[in-house]
N, C-alpha and C positions, 0 to 999 in steps of 0.2 A: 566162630563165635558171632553170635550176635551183634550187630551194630549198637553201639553205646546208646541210651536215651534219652535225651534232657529232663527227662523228667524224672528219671533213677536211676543215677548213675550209679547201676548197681549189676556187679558181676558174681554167681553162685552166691548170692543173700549176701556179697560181700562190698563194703564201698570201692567203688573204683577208682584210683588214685587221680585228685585232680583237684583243684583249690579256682572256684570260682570270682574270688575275689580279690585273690593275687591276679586273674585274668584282666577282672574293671581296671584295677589299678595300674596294671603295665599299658592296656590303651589308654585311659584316661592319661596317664603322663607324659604319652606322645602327644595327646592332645592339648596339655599343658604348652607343652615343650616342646613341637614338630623338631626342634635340633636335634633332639637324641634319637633319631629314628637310623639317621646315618650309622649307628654303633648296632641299634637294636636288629635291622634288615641282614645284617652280616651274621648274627649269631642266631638267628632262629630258622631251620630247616626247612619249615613247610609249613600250611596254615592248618592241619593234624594240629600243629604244637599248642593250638587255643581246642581245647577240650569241647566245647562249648561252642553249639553251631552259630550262632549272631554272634559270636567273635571270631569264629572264623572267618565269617563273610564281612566283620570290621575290617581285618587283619587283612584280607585279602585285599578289599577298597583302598587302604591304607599303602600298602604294597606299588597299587596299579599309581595312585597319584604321586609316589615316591619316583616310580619309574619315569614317568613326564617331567616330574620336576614341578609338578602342582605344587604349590604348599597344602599342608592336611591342616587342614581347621575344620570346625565343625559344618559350615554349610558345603566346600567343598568336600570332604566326607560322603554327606546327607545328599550330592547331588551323583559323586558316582554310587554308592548303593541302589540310586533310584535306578541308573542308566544300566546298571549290572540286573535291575531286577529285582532286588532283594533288599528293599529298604522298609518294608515294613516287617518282613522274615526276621532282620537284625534288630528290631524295636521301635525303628520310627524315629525321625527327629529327636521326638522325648530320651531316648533312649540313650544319644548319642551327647544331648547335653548331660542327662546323669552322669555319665561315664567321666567328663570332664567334670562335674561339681563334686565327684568320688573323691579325688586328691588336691592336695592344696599346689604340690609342686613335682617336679618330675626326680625328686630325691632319691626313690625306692626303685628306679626301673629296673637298675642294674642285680640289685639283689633278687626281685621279683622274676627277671630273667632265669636265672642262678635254679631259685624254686623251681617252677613253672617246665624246667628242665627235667629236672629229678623226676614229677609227676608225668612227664612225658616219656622219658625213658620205660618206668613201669610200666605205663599204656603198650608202650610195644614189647616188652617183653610178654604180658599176659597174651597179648594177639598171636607173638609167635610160638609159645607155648600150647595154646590151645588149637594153633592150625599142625604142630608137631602132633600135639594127642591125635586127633581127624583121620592124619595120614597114618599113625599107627595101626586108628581101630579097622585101617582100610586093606583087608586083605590082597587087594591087587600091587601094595608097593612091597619092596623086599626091606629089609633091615638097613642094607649099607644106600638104597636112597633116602631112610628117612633120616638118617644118622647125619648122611649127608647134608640135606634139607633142613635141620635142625642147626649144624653149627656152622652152615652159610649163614640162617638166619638171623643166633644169637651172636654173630661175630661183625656181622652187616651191621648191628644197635652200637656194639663194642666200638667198632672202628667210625663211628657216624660223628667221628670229632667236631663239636661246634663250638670254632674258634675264630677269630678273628684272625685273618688269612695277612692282610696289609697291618706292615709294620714299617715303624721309621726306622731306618736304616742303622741304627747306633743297636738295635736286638739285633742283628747280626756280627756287627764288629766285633762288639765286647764278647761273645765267647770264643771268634776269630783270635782278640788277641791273646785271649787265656791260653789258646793251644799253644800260636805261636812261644810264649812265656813259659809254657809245657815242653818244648821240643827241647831234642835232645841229636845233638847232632846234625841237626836240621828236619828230623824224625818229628812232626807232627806227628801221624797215624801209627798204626800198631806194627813193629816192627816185621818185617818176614823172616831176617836173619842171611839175606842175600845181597850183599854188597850195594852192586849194580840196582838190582833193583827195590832196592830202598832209596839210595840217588836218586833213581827215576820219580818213584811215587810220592819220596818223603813220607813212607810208609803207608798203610793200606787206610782211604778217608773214610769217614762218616758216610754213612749213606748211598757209597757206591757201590754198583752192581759189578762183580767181576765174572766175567766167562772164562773158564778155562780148558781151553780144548786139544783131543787128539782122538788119533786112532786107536783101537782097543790093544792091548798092549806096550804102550809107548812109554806110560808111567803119568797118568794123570792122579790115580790114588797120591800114589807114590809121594808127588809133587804137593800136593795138597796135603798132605799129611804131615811132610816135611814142613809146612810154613805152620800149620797148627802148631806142631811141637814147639816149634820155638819159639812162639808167641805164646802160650801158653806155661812153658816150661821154665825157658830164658828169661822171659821178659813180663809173666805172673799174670798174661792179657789170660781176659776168662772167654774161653771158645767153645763151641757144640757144633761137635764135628756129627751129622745126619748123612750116616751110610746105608744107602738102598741095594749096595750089590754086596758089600763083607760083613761078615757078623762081627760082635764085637771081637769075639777073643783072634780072631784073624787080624785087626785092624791092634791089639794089643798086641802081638808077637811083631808085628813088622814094627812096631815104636819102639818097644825093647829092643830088639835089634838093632833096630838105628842108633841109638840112644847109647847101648854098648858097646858097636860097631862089631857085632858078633853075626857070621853067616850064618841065614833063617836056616839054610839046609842042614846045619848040622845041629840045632836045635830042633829040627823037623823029626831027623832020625836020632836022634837021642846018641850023638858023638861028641859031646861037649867035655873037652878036658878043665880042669881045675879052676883053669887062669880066667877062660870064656865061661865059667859057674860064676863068678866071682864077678866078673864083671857086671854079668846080667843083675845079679842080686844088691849087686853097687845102686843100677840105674832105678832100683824098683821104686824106694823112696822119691826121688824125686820126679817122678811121675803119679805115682798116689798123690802126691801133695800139690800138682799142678792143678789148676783151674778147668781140668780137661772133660767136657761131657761130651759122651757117647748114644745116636739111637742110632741102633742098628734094626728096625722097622722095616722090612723087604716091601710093605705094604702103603706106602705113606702119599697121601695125597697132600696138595698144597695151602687146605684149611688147617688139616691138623698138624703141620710146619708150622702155619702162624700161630698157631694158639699155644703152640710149645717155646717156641723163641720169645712171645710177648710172656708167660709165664716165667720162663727165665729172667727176663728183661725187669719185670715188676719186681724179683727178689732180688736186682743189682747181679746176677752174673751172665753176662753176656754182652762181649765186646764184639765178638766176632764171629761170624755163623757160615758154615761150608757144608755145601750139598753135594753128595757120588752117590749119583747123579742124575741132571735133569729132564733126561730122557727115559729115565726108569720113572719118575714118579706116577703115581696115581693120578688119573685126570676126571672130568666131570662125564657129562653125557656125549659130549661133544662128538660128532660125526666125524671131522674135518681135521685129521691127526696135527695139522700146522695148527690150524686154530688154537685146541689143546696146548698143546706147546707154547703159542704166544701166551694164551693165559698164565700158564706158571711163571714163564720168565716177566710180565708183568707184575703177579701176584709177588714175585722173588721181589724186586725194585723199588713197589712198593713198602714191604718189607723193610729193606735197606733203610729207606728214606724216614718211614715211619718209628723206626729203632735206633735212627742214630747211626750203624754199625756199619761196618763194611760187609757184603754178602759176597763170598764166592761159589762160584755154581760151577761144579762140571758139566761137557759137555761132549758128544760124541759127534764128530767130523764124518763127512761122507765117506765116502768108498771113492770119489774121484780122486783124494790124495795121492792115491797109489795108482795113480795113471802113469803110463808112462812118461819123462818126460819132465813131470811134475819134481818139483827138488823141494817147493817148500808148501804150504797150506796158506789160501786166500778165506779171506769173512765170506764169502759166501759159501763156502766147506760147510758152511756150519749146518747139519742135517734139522729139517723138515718145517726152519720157520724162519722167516728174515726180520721177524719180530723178536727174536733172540741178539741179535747185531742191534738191532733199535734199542732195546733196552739196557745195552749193555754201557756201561762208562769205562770199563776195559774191556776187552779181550787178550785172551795170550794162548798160546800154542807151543805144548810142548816138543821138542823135537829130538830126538835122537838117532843118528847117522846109523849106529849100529844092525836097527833095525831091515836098514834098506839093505846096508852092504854086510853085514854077519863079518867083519874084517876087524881084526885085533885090536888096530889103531884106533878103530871107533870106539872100543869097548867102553870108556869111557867118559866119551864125548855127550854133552848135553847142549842144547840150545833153548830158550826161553824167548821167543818172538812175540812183544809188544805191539799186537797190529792196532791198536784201534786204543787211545787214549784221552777222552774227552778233555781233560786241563790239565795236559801235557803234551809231551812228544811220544811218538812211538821210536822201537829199538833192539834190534837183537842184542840179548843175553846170553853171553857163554856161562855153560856151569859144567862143571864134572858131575856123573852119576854113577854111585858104585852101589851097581845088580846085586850084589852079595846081601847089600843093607839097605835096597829099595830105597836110597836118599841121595837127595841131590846137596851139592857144595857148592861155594863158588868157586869160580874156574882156576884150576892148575894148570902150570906147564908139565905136569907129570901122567903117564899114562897111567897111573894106576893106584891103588889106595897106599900104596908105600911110599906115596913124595912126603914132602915136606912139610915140616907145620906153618899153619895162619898164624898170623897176628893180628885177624880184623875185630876190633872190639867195641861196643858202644861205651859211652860217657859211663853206666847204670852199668857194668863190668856182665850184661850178657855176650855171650859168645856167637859169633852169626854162624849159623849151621851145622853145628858141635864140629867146630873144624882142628880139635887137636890129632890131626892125623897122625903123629907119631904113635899116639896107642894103637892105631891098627896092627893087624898080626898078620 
């Protein structure tokens, strides 16, 4: 697209969004008022945001004298525009008095602000719209780069939050103490349904990035799957569970199962007697009626993650968001496969932060676990970016003995190792896991799905990890 031109601001015969006179008067009121520039420097982007070239070049002078610590009044204005160059470009002396005889007071900055945004926003949308058409009409790029290229761009404007960063410290308490006046148990965050480790976390926070790792086969679906349900199920938190390796109705047989405590296999082969009909059809209600969404997207890259969770998020469902997994996902151009990598689990963290939510991500562990020798998984296991460990505010590693030794006693041995916990302690977690129903418990003294029942409860009568094992069969 053409460079805008002061003299017709006009795109396809059409005006292009911009209010010249909300411009005079947001400078003019600094010039009023040099105090109000402290508030105005922090919420306005870049000097694009004056439409209008001799306010850009105010805005920019205005900037530089703010940076020194000048005061902006009209002669020192009028002497860096000169030192910049551009003082008769931006109107001259003359120009810089009008601008101040424009308003009587600096009253309207803030609302002018507010305006002046809106017309700016448009500006780049049309920009990035019309370099999207370019690239279409351009037979050398393929569909999924310009797709690409398009909702980098319009998500870049989306996320271009212009807020005021410094705050006094009382906007952080008071929703601090709401949670705490929310907890339950001591459960600030969204419950997982795991003893031990809800103790640890006081449940899963706002904003943090969690890694969850292991080798293929150990039960990271599995694990992950298990704390959705019961945040989702138990405790009514609303989750979007984003599967890149199961489709949905695979990820739907293992919940029913769990949820029933009915062996997948024998619902695999169609040997299901009465009792295990019944049960299944018990749990189906309350799983329809959970807060539980499902993309099962083999294809998904880390733009179009965000734009699904921020979707969610605008229509109020979405507490809590899990990725299997982040080594499958779809990456950019990128050359340099760690690179790649860091960008997602940045782009994940972000995310987090940006939603309020907690994010869990799986993760695939090296091949050096299974060195010999090796009994348990270090943070650097973590395959092909050490920008995954940076970004994380947990990590956990699931583990199961079974695995190593194929020996009875292990069968249903679990362990959950806390290595890395930014505002906590780290911790081995025992848990039970029973292979029949892909779900993890918290730890019995029993080797197998026929001990005893729980009695672990929250305040709010959810159940942590549908632990009534006495219905197992």
């Amino acid at each position: 697209m053409a460079e805008f031109q002061n003299e017709q601001p006009m795109y396809e015969n059409r005006p292009i969004p911009t209010d010249e006179q909300a411009e005079r008067y947001l400078l003019g009121g600094i010039l009023r008022d040099p105090n109000v520039m402290g508030t105005v420097v922090t919420v306005i982007p870049s000097d694009d945001f004056f439409f209008f070239e001799r306010h850009r070049m105010i805005w920019h002078a205005m900037t530089q004298l703010y940076r020194l610590g000048t005061p902006i009044d009209v002669l020192t204005l009028s002497a860096e525009l000169e030192q910049e160059g551009n003082i008769q470009k931006s109107g001259g002396r003359e120009y810089i008095f009008d601008l101040m005889d424009s308003v009587a007071s600096s009253a309207n900055v803030e609302w002018n602000v507010q305006h002046l945004r809106s017309k700016f926003v448009l500006r780049q949308l049309i920009r990035a719209s019309d370099e999207t058409i370019k690239k279409a009409l351009d037979v050398s790029n393929t569909p999924d780069e310009i797709l690409q290229y398009a909702e980098k761009s319009i998500f870049a404007i989306a996320d271009q939050q212009v807020r005021q960063s410094l705050q006094h410290i009382e906007k952080f308490v008071t929703p601090l103490l709401d949670r705490l006046n929310n907890r339950k148990d001591g459960i600030t965050g969204i419950p997982t349904g795991l003893r031990e480790l809800d103790e640890l976390t006081n449940g899963l926070q706002d904003s943090d990035l969690i890694i969850l790792a292991a080798r293929p086969g150990v039960g990271k679906t599995s694990f992950a799957l298990t704390i959705a349900a019961n945040a989702a199920i138990d405790y009514n938190r609303k989750v979007a569970f984003f599967s890149l390796e199961m489709d949905g109705v695979q990820l739907a047989q293992r919940l029913l199962c769990s949820r029933a405590q009915v062996d997948q296999s024998r619902l695999r082969n169609g040997k299901l007697n009465s009792d295990e009909l019944n049960k299944l059809i018990a749990k189906v209600a309350p799983i329809n009626q959970a807060p539980l969404y499902v993309d099962d997207n083999a294809d998904l890259g880390i733009m179009e993650l965000m734009s699904k969770a921020r979707e969610l998020k605008r229509k109020d469902q979405l507490d809590m968001l899990v990725v299997d997994y982040l080594q499958l996902m779809k990456t950019g151009n990128e050359e340099n496969r760690a690179v790649a990598i860091g960008n997602i689990s940045r782009g994940l963290k972000i995310l987090a932060k940006d939603l309020h939510i907690p994010v869990i991500a799986l993760a695939q562990l090296s091949r050096k676990v299974e060195e010999k020798g090796r009994d348990r998984p270090q943070l650097s296991d973590l395959r092909e970016s050490g920008s995954i460990e940076q970004d994380a505010d947990m990590v956990w590693f699931v583990e199961r003995p079974y695995v190593r030794t194929h020996k009875d006693e292990d069968k249903y041995k679990a362990e959950l190792i806390v290595a890395k916990h930014r505002n906590g302690s780290v911790k081995d977690i025992p848990l039970s896991f029973f292979p029949e129903y892909t779900t993890f418990f918290d730890a019995t003294n029993d080797e197998g799905p026929e001990g005893g029942d729980s009695d672990y409860q929250y305040d709010d009568g959810g159940s942590a990890g549908f632990t009534d094992f006495g219905d197992f069969g």
